[in-house]
N, C-alpha and C positions, 0 to 999 in steps of 0.2 A: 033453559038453565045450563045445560050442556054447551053450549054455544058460550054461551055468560065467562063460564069457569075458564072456556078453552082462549078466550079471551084477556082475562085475566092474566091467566098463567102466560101469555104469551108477553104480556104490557110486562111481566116481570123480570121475566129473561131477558126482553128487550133489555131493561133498565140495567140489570145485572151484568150482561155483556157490554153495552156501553160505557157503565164504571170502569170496569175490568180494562177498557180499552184505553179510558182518558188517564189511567192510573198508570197505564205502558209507558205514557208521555213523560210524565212526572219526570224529571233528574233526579237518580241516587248520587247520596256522596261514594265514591267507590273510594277502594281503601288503597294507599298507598303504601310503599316498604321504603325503609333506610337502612341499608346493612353498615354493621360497623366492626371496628376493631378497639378495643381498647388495653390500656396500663394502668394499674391505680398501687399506690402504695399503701401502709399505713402513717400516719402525723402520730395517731397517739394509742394506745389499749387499756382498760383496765379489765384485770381477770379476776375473777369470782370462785377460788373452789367449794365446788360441793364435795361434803363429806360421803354421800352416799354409796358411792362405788368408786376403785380407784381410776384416777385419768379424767374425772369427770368436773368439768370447771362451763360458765358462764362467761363469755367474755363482750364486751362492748369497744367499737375498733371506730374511732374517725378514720375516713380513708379519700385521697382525692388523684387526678389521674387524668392523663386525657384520650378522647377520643378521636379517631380516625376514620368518618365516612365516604360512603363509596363515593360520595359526589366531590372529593375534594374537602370538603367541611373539617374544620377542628372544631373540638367545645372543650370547655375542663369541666369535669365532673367532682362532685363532692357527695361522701356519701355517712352516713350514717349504719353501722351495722352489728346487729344482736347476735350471737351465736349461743348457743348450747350443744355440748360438745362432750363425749366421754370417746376420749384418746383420738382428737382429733377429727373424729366424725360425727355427725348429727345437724339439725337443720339452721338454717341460715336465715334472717329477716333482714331484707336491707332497703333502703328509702335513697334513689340518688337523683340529686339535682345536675343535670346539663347544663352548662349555659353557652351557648354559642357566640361566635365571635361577634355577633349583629344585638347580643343583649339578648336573643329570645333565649326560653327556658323550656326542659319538659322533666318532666318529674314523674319519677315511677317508682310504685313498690313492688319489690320483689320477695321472693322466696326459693328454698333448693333445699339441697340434701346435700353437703359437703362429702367428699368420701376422702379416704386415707389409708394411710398403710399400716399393716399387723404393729407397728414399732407409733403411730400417730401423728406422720408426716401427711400432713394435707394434700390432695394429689387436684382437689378439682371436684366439676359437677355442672350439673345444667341446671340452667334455671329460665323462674316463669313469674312472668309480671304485668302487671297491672299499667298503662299511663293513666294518673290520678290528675294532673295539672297541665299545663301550659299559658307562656305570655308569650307576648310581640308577636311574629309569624303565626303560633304554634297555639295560639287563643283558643279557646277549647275544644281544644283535640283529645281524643279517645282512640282508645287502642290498646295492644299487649305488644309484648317484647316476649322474646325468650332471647339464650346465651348459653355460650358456653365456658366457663373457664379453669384456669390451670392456675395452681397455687406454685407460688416456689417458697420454698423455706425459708423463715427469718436468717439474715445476717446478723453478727454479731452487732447488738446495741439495735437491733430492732423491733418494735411494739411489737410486728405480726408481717408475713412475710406479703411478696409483693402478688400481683393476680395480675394475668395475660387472658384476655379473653375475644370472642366475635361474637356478634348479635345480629337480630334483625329487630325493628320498628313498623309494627304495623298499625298504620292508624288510619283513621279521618278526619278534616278539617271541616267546621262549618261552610255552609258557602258562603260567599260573600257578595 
């Protein structure tokens, strides 16, 4: 019986180390990076005050802009963006679509924390996201972004002022 078991357990480990070994073979998709730069202005804003505390308003910003990656690449981006905000600070939701010069897309939602100055001049903030989509190349890829960017104040006659920022792209592509 002893013999039996030690058998057993042996045909099991076999098996278990085996897996183990044929599974080292497999290809992971590893993940790739895209650093970038970008500009986006805003097209259009509507602001929402709340009455609740002074300084304190909603605002909703079309914003589009382009990017600058490290490979040489351009895309314009287009973006969608929620704020809620008393005196300039508080969090940020934004959804921007890429499109690159070849037609593919990648699409990410993001989120941050806007910060500003004692007076409610927007300074900046980092942010962290989500890749939710992709077409053409970029077919479904997965991945996050993070960023950082710099607010500069509206100029006279504009929705909302412009945004200087760099990021990175981390993602993976199915194989193919």
């Amino acid at each position: 019986m002893v013999i039996r078991r030690f058998f057993l357990g042996l045909a099991v480990a076999s098996i278990f180390v085996i897996g183990i070994w044929i599974l080292g073979f497999v290809p992971e998709a590893t993940a790739e990076t895209l650093d970038w730069k970008y500009f986006t202005h805003a097209l259009r804003a509507e602001v929402f005050p709340i009455p609740d505390v002074e300084g304190h308003f909603v605002r909703f910003t079309l914003r589009e802009g382009v990017y600058i990656f490290q490979n040489g690449e351009l895309a314009w981006a287009k973006q969608a963006v929620y704020n809620d905000l008393i005196k300039g600070a508080g969090p940020l939701d934004v959804y921007t679509i890429t499109t690159f010069q070849d037609g593919s897309t990648i699409t990410v939602h993001s989120k941050m924390r806007i910060e500003a100055t004692p007076a409610g001049v927007q300074t900046g903030g980092k942010v962290t996201g989500e890749i939710i989509h992709g077409t053409g190349r970029f077919q479904g890829i997965k991945g996050t972004t993070t960023s950082s960017v710099k607010s500069l104040p509206p100029e006279k006659g504009e929705p909302a002022g412009k945004a200087l920022g760099e990021g990175t792209f981390v993602y993976t592509l199915p194989s193919k």
